[in-house]
N, CA and C atoms as a LAMMPS dump frame, in Angstrom:
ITEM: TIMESTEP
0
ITEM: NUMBER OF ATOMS
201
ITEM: BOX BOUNDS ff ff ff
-5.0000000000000000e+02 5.0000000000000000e+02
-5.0000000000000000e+02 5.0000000000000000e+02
-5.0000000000000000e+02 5.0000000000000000e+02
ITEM: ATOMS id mol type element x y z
1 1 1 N -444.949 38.026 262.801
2 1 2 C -446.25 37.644 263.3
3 1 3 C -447.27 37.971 262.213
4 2 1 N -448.324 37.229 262.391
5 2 2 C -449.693 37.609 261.15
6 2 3 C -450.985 37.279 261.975
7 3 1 N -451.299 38.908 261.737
8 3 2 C -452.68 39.623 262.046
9 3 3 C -453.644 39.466 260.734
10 4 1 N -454.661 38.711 260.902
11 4 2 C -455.444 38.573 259.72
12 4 3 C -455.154 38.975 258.531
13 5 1 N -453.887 37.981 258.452
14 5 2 C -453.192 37.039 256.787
15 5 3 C -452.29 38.216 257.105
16 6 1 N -452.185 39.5 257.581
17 6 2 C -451.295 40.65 257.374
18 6 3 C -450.161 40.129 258.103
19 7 1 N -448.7 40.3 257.268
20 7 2 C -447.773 39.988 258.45
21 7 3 C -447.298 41.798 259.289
22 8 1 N -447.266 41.949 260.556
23 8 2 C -446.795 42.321 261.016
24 8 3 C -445.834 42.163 261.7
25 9 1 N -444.439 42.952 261.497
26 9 2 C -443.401 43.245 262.605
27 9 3 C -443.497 43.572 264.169
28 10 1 N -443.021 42.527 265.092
29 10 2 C -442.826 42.548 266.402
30 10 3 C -441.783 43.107 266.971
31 11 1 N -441.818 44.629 267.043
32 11 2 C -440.073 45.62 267.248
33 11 3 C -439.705 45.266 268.668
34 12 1 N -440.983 44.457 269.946
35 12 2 C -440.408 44.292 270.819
36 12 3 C -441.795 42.908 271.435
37 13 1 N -440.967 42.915 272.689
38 13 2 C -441.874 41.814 273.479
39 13 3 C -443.117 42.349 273.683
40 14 1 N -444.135 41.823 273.401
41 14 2 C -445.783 42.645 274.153
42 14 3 C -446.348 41.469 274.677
43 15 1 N -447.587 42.101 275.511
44 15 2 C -448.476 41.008 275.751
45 15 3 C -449.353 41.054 274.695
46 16 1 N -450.562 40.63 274.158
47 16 2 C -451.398 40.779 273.743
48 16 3 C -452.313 41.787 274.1
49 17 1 N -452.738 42.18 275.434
50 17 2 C -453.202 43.514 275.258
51 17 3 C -452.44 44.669 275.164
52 18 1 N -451.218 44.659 275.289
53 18 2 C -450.438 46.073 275.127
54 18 3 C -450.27 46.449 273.601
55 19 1 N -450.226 44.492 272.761
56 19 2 C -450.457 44.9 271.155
57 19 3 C -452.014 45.548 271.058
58 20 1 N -453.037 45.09 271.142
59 20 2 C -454.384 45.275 271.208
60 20 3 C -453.997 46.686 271.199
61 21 1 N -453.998 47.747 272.49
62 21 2 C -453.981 49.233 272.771
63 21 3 C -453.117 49.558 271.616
64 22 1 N -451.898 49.423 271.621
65 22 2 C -450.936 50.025 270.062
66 22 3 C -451.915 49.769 269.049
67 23 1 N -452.246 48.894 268.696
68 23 2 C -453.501 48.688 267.364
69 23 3 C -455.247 49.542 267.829
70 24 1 N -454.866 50.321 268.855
71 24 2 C -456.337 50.683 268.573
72 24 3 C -457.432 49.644 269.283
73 25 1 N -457.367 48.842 269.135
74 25 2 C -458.513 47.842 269.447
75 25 3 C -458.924 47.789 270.456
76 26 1 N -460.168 47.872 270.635
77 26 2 C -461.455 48 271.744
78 26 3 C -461.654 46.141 272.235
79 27 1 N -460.738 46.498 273.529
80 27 2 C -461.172 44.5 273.977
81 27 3 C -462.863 44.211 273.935
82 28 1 N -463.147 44.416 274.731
83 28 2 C -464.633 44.431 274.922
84 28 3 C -465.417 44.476 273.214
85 29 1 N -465.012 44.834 272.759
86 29 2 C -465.871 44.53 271.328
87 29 3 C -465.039 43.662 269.885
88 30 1 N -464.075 43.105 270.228
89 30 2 C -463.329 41.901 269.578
90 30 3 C -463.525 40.536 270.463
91 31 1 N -463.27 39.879 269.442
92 31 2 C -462.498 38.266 270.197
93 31 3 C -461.256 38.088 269.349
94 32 1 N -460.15 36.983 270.046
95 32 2 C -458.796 37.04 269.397
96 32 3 C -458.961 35.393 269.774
97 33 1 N -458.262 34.575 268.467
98 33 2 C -457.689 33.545 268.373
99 33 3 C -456.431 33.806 268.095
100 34 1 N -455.568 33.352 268.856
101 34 2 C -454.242 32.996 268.673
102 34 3 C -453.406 31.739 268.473
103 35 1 N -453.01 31.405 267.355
104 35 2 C -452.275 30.199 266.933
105 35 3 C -453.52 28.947 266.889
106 36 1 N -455.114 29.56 266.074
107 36 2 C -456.195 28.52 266.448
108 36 3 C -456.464 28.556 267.579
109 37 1 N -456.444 29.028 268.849
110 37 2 C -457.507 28.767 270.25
111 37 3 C -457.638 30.261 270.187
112 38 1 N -459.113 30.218 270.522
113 38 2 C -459.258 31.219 271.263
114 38 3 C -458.632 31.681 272.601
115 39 1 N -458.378 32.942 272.852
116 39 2 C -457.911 33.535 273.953
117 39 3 C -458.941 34.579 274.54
118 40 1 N -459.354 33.386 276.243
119 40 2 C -459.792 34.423 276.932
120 40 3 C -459.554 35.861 277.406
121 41 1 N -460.528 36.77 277.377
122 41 2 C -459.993 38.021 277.821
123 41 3 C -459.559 38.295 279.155
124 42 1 N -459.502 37.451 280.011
125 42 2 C -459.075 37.704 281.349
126 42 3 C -457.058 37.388 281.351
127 43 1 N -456.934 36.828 279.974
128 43 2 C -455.801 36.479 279.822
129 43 3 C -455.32 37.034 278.762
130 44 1 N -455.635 38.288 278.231
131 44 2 C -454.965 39.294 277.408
132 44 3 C -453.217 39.866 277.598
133 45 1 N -453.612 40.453 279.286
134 45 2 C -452.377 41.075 279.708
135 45 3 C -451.294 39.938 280.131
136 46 1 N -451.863 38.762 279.862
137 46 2 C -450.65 37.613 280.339
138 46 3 C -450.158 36.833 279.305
139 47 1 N -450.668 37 278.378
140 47 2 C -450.485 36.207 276.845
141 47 3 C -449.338 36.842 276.475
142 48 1 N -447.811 36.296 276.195
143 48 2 C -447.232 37.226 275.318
144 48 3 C -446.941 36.793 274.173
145 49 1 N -446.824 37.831 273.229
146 49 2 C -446.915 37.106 271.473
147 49 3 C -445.285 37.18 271.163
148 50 1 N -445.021 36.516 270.095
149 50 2 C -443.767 36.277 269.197
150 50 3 C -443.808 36.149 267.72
151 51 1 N -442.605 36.645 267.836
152 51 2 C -442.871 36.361 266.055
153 51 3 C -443.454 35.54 265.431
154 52 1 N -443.457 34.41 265.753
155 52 2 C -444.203 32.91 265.282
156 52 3 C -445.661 32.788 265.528
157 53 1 N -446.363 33.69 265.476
158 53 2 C -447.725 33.738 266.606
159 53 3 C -448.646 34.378 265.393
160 54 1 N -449.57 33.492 265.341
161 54 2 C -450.515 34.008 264.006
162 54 3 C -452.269 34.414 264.889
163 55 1 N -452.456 35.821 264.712
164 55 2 C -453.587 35.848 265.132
165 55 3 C -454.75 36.849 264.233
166 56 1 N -456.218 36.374 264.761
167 56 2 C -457.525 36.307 264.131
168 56 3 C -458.066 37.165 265.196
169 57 1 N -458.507 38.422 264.446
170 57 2 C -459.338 39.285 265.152
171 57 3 C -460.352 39.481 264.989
172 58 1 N -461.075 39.421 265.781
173 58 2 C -462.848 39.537 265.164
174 58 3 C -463.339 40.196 265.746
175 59 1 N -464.226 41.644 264.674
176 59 2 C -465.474 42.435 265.921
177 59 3 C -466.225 42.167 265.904
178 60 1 N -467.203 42.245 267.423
179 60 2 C -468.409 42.553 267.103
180 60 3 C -469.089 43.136 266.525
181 61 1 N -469.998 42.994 265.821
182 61 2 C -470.976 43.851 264.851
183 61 3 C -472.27 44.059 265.526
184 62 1 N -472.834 45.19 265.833
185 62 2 C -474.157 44.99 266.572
186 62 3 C -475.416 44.71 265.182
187 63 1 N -476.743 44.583 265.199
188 63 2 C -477.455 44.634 264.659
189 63 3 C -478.878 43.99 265.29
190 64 1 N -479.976 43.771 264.457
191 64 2 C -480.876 43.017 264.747
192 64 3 C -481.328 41.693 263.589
193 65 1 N -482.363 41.399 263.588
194 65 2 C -483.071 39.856 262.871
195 65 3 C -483.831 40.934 262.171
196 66 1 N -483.848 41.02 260.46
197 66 2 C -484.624 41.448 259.46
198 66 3 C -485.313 40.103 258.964
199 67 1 N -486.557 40.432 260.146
200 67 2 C -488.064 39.306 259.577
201 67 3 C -488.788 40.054 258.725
C-alpha cells in the first residue's frame, strides 16, 4: 500500500480507521483520499484497505488571512 508516495506494509486486514489510530492520526483534523475519491468520515471504520490501495492524507492547518 502507499501512504503519501511512502509505500507501506499491510501485516494484516484493517479498516481505515484502525490504520488511522496505528498511525497516530487525529480523524477530525485530516481528510483521506483513497485510490483518488475522497473518503467520507462516517465511512472510516467500514472502508477496508489492501495492498493495492494508494492513499493521500491531508491535515488541517489552522490559521488566519494576513491582510
Amino acid at each position: 500500500m502507499k501512504v503519501n508516495g511512502e509505500e507501506k506494509a499491510l501485516e494484516k486486514e484493517l479498516s481505515l480507521a484502525e490504520f488511522l489510530k496505528q498511525e497516530n492520526y487525529i480523524p477530525e483534523q485530516i481528510a483521506v483520499e483513497r485510490n483518488g475519491e475522497i473518503v467520507p468520515k462516517a465511512e472510516y471504520s467500514t472502508v477496508m484497505l489492501d495492498g493495492e490501495d494508494v492513499l493521500e492524507i491531508v491535515h488541517f492547518v489552522g490559521g488566519g488571512s494576513s491582510c
